[in-house]
N, C-alpha and C positions, 0 to 999 in steps of 0.2 A: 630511488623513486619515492618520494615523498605528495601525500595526495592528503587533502583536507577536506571533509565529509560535505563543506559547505561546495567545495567544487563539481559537484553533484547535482545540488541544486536541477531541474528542470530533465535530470535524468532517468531512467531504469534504474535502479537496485535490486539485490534481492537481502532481505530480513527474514532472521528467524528472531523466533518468540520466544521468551523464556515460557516453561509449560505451565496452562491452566490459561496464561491473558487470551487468547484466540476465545474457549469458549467464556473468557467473563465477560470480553468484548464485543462479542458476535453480533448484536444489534446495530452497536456503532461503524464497528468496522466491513461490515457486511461483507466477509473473504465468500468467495465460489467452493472454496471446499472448507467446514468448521475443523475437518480432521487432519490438517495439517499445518505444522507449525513453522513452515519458509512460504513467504509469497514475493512476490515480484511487485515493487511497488515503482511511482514516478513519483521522485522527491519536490516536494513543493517550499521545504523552506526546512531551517536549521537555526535552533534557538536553545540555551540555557535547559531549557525542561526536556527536550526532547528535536523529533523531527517531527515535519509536517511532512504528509504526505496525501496526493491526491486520487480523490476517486467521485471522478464523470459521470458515474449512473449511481448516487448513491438516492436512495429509496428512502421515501415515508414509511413509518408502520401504523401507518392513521388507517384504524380497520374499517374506517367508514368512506375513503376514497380507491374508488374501482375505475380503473387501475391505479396502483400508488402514484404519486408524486415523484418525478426523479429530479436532481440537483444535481451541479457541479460544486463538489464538497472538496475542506481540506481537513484532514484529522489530527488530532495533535498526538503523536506515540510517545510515552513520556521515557525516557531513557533506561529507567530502571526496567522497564516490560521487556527491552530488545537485548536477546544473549549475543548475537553479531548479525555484522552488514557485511554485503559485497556489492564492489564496486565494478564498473565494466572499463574502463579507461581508453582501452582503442578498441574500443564495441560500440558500434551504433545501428542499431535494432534497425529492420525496413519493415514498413507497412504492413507486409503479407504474414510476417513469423512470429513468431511465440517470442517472445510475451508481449507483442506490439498491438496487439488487438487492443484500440481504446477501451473498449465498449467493458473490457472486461478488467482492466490494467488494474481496478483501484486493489484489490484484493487478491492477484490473479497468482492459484499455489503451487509452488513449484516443486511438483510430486513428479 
């Protein structure tokens, strides 16, 4: 079985971090828990530098708009940050289950 990361594309994964990026990132990346280093992400694109991956509610830190500003953002992970990926291949997430919740997908940690 041979599978190419770009095949992905528009999927689920799940990433870990090599240790320290989660908390250098943590603005950017805005994950639901800073203390853990595998999250669930939905890959948004695959390039040279790294992966793109998306996240739906990502947030202003503009401390003068109440409540923040939210975006559909795509982040750039640069390859050297991620120690590995998994991929789900005959896995396709339904609406109701972990880790399919939109709202939380961009960051969402798989503790």
């Amino acid at each position: 079985m041979t599978h190419a990361i770009a095949d992905y594309v528009g999927k689920i994964i799940l990433i870990k971090f090599i240790p320290g990026y989660v908390e250098s990132a943590q603005s950017l990346i805005q994950p639901n828990d800073a203390d853990c280093s595998s999250f669930y992400v939905r890959l948004a694109g695959v390039e040279t530098a790294g992966i793109w991956v998306e996240n739906k509610q990502w947030q202003t830190q503009d401390f003068f708009s109440t409540p923040p500003d939210i975006y559909h953002a795509a982040i750039l992970i640069p390859w050297h940050q991620i120690e590995s990926l998994a991929a789900f291949p005959d896995r396709e997430f339904s609406h109701g289950e972990e880790p399919y919740r939109e709202k939380d997908i961009g960051f969402l940690a798989a503790n």
